[in-house]
LOSEKE-867585 format. One record per residue (C-alpha): x, y, z. Coordinates in pm, 1 decimal. Layout:
[[X; Y; Z]]
...
//
This chain:
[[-7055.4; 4497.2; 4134.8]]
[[-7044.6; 4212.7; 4319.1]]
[[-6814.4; 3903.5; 4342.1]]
[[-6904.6; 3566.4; 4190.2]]
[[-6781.5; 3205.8; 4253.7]]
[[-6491.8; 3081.2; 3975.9]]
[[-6681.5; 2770.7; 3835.4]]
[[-6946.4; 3025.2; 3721.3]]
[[-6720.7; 3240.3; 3493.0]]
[[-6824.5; 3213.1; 3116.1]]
[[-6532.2; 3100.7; 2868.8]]
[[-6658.6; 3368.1; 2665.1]]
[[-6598.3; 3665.1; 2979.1]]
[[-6344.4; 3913.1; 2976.8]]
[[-6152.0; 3876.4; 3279.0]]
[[-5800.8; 4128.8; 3323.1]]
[[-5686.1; 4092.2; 3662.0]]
[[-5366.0; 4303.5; 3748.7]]
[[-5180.2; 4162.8; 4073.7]]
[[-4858.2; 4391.6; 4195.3]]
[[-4675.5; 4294.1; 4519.9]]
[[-4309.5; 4283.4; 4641.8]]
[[-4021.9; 4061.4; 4635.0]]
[[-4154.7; 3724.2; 4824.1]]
[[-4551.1; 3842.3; 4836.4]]
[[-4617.2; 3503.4; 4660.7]]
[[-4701.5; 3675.3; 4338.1]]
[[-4602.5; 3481.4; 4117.6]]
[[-4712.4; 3173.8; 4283.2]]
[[-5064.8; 3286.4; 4325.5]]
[[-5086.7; 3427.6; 3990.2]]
[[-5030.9; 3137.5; 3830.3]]
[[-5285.6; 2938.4; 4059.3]]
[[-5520.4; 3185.7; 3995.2]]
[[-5545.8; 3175.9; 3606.6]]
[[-5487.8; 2784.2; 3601.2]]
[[-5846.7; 2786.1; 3858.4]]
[[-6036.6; 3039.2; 3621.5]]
[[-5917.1; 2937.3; 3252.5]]
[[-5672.0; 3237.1; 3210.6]]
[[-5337.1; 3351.2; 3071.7]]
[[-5097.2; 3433.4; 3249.4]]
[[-4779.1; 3716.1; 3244.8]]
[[-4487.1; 3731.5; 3452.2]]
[[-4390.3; 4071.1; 3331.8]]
[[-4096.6; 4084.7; 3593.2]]
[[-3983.9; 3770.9; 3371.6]]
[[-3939.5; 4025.0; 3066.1]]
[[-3753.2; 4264.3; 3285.2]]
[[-3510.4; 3963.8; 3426.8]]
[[-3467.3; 3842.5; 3007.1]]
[[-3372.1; 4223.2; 2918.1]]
[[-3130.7; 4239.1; 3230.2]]
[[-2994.6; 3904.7; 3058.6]]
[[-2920.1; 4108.1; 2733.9]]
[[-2780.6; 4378.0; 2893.4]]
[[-2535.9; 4124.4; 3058.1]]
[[-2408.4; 4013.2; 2802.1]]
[[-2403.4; 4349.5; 2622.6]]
[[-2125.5; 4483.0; 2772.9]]
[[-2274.8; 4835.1; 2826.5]]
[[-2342.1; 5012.7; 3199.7]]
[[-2601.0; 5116.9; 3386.8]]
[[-2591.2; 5494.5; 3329.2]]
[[-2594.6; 5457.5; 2939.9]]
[[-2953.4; 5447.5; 2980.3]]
[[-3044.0; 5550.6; 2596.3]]
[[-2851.1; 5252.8; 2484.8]]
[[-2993.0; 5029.2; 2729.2]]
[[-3342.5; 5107.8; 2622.0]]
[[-3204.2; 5077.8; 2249.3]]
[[-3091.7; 4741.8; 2314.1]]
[[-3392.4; 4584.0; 2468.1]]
[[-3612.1; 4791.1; 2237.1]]
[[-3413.5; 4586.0; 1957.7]]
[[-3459.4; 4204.5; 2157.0]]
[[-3682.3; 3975.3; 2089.0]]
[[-3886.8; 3892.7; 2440.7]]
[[-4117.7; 3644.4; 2398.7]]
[[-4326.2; 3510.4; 2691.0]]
[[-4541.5; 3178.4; 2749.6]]
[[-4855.8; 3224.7; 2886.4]]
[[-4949.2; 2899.7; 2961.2]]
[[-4970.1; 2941.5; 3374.1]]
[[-4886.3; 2543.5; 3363.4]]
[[-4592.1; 2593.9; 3179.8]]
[[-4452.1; 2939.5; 3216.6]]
[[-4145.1; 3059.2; 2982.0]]
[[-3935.6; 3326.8; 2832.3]]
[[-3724.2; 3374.6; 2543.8]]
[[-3517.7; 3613.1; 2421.5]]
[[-3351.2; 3627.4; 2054.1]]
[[-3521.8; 3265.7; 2033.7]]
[[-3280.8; 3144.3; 2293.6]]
[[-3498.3; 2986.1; 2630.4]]
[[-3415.9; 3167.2; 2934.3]]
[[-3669.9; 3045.0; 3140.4]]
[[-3401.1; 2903.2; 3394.3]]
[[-3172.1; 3141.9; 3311.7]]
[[-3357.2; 3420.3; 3433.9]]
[[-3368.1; 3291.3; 3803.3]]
[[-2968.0; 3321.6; 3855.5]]
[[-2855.2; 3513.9; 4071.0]]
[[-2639.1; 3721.0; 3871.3]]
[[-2934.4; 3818.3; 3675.3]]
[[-3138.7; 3905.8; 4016.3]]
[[-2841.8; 4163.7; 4079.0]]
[[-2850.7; 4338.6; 3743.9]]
[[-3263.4; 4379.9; 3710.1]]
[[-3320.9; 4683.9; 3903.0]]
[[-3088.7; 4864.4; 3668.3]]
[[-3335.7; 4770.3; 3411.7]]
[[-3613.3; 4812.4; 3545.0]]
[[-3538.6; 5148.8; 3718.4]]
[[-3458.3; 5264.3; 3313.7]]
[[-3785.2; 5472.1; 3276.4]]
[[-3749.3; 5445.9; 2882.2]]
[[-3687.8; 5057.9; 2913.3]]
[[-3987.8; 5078.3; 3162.6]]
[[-4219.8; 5212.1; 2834.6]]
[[-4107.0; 4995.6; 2560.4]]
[[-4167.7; 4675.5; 2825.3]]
[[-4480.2; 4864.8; 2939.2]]
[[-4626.2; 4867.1; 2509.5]]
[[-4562.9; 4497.5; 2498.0]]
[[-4771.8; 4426.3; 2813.5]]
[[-5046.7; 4586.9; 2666.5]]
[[-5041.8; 4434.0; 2317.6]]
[[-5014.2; 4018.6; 2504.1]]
[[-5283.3; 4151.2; 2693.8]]
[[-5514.0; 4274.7; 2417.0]]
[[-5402.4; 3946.2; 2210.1]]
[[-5549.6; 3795.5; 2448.7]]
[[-5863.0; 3918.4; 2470.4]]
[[-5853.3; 4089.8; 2825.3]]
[[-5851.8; 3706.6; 2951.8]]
[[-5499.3; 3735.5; 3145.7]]
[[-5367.1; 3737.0; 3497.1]]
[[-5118.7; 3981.0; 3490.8]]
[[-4846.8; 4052.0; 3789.0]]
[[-4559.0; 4253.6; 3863.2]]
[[-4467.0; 4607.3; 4022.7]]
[[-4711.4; 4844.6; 3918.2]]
[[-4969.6; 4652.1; 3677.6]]
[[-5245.4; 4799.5; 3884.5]]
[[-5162.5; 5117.6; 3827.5]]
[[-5002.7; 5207.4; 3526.4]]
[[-4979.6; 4900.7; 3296.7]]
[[-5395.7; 4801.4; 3349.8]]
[[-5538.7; 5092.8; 3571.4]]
[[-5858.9; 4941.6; 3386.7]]
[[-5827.9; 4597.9; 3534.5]]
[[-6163.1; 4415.3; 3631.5]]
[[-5993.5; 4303.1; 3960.8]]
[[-5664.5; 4481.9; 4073.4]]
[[-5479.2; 4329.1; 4393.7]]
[[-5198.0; 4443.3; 4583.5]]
[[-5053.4; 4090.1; 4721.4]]
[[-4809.1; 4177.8; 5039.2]]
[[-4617.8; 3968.1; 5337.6]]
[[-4412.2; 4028.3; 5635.4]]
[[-4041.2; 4102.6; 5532.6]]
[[-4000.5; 3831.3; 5756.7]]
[[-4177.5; 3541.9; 5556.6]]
[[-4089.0; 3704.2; 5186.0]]
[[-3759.4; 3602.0; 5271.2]]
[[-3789.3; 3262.5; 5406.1]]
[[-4044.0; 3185.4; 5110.8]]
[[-3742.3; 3356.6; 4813.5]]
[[-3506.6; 3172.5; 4984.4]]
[[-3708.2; 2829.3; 4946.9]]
[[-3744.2; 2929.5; 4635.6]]
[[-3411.2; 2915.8; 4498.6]]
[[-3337.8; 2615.3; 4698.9]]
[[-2998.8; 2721.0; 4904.0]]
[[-2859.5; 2833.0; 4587.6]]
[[-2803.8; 3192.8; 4734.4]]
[[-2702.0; 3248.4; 5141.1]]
[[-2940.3; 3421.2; 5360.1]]
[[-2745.0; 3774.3; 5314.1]]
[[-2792.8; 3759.0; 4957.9]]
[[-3152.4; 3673.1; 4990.3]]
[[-3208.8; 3978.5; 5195.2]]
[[-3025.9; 4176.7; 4947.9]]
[[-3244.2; 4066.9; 4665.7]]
[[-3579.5; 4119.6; 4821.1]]
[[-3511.5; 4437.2; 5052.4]]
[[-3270.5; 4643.6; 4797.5]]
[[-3492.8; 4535.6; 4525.7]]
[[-3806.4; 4662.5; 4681.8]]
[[-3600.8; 4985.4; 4776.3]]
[[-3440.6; 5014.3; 4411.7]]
[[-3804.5; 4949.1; 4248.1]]
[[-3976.9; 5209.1; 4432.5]]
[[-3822.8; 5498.2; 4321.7]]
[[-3999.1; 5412.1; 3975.3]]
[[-4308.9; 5221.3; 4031.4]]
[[-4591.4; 5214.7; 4333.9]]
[[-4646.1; 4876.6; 4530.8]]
[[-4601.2; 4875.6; 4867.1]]
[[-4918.0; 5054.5; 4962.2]]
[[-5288.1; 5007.3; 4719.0]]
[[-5385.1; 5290.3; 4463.8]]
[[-5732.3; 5384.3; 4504.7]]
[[-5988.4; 5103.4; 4420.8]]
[[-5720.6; 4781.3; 4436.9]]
[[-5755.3; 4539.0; 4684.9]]
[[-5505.8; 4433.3; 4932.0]]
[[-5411.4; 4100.5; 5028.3]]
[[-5196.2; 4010.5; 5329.3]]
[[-5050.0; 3649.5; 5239.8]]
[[-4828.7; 3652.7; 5576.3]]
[[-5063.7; 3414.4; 5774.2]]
[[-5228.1; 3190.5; 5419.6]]
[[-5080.5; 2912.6; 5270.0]]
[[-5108.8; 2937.2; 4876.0]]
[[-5451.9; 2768.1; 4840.5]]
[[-5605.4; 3002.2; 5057.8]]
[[-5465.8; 3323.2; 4890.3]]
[[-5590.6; 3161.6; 4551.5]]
[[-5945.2; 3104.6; 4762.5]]
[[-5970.3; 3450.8; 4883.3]]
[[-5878.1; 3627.5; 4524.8]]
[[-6106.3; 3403.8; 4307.8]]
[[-6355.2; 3473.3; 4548.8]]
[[-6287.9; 3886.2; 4491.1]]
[[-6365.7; 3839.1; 4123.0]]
[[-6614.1; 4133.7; 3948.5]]
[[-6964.0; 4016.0; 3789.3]]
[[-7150.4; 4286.7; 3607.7]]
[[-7491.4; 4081.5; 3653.9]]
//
């Protein structure tokens, strides 16, 4: 297997590419750039865990009464766009695409996604958008390449200097949060996260990517260029 240049992937091809990575790694960023270059979907799947910590906001219930948890956001309705030009998320038919990014809800997601049972039902529905469509999806979040598509035609582990994942989450949200709380989000999130999933070092057969050093473009460059052909 050898790797192919993007303008000559076929419209008809299966392509499932699974990219995991921490807080800051660019994820996101390059995942999107990635499918827009190639023709893909895309899924944010942390973007499911962030609408479920939403719900369980406004719930009313705790942390440690994990069976209801996972009975509440078994019972939403989370519905993600795939369009990577237009990414969004609803849940109960309400947008929360903005939503999602407040702080408050960046707080309360490791509790949901450190729920192992809430981990399973989101972990079902990941599956099913990606079979809908067709095994033509970039996929990213905390352990895609290793539980969610183990079977991925290209899995990438996407990581960055603590360093620049906070200057680059910080420019994110655009001052919104301090520095402090920055650091909180990315570090104890990372910490929180990897009691239950594996992505700070690459399972056998996925590819690491160091983005410390590459502006987007070039990240986007160097994965498209790491894409499977089974000529």
């Amino acid at each position: 297997m050898s790797a192919r240049p993007a303008s000559l992937l076929s419209v008809t091809d299966s392509l499932l590419i699974a990219i995991d990575g921490p807080s800051g790694s660019g994820k996101s960023s390059t995942s999107r750039g990635v499918a827009q270059r190639l023709g893909l979907a895309y899924l944010d799947t942390g973007s499911l865990y962030r609408a479920a910590a939403i719900a369980f906001l406004e719930s009313g219930l705790e942390a440690s009464q994990a069976d209801e948890v996972a009975k509440l956001v078994r019972g939403a309705r989370i519905v993600p766009g795939t369009d990577p030009t237009n990414p969004s998320i609803s849940l109960d038919g309400r947008d929360v695409t903005d939503e999602i990014r407040e702080p408050r809800v960046s707080a309360k997601v490791s509790a949901i996604a450190t729920n192992l049972a809430v981990r399973e039902a989101l972990t079902r529905q990941f599956r099913q958008i990606i079979a809908d469509h067709d095994r033509r999806i970039v996929v990213e979040g905390r352990d895609i390449t290793t539980v969610v598509a183990p079977d991925a035609d290209l899995r990438i582990l996407l990581v960055a200097d603590p360093a620049a994942r906070i200057a680059r989450r910080q420019a994110e949200l655009g001052g919104a949060v301090d520095t402090a709380q920055v650091t909180d989000q990315v570090v104890r999130r990372d910490r929180d996260d990897a009691t239950v999933s594996q992505f700070e070092e690459p399972a056998e057969g996925v590819e690491l990517v160091d983005s410390t050093f590459l502006n987007l473009d070039e990240v986007i460059d160097k994965i498209c260029g790491m894409v499977p052909t089974h000529d």
